[in-house]
C-alpha positions as CSV (number, residue, x, y, z in Angstrom):
1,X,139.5,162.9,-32.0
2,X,137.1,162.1,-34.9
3,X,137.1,158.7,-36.5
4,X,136.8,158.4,-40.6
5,X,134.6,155.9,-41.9
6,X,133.3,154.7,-45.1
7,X,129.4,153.8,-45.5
8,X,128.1,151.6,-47.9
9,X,124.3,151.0,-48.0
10,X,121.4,151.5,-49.4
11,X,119.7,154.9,-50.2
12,X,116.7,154.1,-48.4
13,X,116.0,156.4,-45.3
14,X,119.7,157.4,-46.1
15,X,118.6,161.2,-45.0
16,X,118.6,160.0,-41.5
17,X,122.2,158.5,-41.6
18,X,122.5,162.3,-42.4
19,X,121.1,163.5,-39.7
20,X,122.7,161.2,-37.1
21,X,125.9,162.5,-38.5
22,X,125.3,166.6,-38.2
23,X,123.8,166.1,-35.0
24,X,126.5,164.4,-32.9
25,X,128.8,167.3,-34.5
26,X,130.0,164.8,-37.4
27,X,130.1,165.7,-41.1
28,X,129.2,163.3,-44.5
29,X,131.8,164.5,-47.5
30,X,132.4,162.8,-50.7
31,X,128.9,161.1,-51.7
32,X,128.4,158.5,-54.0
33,X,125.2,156.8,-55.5
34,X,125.4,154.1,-57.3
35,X,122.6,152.8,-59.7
36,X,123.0,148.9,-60.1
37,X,120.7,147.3,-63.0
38,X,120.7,144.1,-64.9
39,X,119.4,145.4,-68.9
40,X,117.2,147.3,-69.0
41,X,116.3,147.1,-64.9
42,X,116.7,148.7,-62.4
43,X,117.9,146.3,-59.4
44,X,118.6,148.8,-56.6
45,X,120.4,152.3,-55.8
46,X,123.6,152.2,-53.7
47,X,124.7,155.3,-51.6
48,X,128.6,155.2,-50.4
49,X,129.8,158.3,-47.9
50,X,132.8,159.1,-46.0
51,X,131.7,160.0,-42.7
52,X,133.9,161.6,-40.1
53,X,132.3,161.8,-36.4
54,X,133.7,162.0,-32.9
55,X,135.0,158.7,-31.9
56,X,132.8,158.5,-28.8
57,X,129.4,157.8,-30.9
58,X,131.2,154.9,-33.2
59,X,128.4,152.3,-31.0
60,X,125.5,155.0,-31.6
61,X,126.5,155.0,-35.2
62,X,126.2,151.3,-35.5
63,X,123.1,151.0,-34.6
64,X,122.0,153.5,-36.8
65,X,123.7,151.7,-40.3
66,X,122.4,148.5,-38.5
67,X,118.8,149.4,-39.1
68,X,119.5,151.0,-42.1
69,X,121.1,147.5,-43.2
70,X,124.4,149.1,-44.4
71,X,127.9,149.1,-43.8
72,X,131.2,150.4,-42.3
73,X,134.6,150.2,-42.9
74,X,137.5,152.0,-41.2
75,X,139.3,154.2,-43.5
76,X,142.8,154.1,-42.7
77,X,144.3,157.1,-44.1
78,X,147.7,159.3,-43.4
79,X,148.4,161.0,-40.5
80,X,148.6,164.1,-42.8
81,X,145.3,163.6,-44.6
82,X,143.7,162.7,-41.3
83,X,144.7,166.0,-39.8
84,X,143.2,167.9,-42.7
85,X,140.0,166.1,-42.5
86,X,140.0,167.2,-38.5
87,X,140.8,170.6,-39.2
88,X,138.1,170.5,-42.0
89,X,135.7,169.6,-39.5
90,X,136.7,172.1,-36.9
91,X,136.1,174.9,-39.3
92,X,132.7,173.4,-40.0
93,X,131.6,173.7,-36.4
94,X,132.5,177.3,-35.9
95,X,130.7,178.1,-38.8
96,X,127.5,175.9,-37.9
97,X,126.9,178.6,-35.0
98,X,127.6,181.5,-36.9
99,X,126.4,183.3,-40.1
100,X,129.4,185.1,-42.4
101,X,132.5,185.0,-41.1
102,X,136.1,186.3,-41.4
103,X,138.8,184.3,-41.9
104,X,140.5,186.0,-38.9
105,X,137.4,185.6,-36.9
106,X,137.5,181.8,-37.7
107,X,141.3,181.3,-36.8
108,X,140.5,183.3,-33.7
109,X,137.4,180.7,-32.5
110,X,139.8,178.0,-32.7
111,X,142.0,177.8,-30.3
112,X,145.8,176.0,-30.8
113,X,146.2,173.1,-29.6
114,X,142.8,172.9,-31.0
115,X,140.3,170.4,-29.2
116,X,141.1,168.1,-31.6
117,X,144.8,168.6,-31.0
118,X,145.9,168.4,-34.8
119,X,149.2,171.2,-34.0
120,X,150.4,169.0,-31.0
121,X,150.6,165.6,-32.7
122,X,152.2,166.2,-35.8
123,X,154.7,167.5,-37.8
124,X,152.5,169.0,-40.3
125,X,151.5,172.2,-38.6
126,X,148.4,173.7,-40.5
127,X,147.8,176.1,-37.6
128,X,151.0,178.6,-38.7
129,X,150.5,178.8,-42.6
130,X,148.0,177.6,-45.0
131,X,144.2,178.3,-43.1
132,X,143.3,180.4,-46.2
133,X,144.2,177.5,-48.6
134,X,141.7,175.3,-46.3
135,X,138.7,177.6,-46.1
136,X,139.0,177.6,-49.7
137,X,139.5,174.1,-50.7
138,X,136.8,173.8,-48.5
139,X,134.7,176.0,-50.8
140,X,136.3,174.2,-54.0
141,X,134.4,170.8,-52.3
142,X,131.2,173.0,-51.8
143,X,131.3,172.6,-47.9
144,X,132.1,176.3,-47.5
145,X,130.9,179.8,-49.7
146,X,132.0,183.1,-49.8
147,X,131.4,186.2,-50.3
148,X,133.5,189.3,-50.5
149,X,132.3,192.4,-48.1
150,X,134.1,195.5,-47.9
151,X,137.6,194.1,-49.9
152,X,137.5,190.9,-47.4
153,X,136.0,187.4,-47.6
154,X,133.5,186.4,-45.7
155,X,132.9,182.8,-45.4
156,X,130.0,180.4,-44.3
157,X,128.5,176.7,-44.9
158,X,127.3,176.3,-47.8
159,X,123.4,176.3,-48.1
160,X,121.4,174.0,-50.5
């Protein structure tokens, strides 16, 4: 199961809080910066992120906002919402191994129960009706773009 956290830190050598992330198979959503000045100075820039991550690398993680002098705080959000978010993040690893896909070829790649059991443990059963509505809130939140081939959409991380 992932874990959903909020980071609160500086923005210095915030690139590699980044990186942490993506490579454990996490994913950083919903950025912030914050520019704090007194007048007509500029004191310091403040970077706040939701981070979602597998639960297993919450100690790695720690060390890694430890030397990056920021902070964590458990997000404690509902069960619904939580569900999403995991389902969210499934979809972003099948398409981090693959270029355009289908929305067809994504709902076959994950498979129900998914890993992250989100059909079993609730009432709220995304798996059976609205995966189109995700894939494209996900491209509303610019996680996600698509492009239509043939009369179909094709969908796939969003590059920057």
């Amino acid at each position: 199961m992932y874990k959903i956290l909020l980071f609160s830190g500086g923005a210095y050598k915030f690139n590699e809080l980044v990186e942490f992330v993506e490579d454990i198979g996490g994913i950083v959503f919903r950025e912030e910066r914050l520019q704090i000045s007194r007048g007509t100075y500029f004191l310091r820039e403040e970077v706040r992120v939701m981070i979602a991550l597998p639960e297993n690398e919450l100690e790695n993680l720690g060390a890694v906002v430890k030397e990056l002098k920021g902070h964590l705080q458990d997000l404690e959000l509902e069960h619904e919402l939580t569900a999403i978010i995991n389902f969210y993040i499934s979809i972003y690893n099948i398409l981090s191994t693959e270029g355009w896909s289908t929305a067809e070829s994504i709902e076959t790649n994950m498979k129900c129960p998914c890993c992250i059991k989100i059909c079993s443990e609730m009432d709220f059963n995304v798996c059976a009706g609205e995966f189109r509505e995700l894939l494209d809130g996900m491209c509303g939140m610019d996680l996600l773009e698509y492009r239509l081939l043939h009369g179909e959409r094709e969908y796939r991380l969003k590059t920057f």
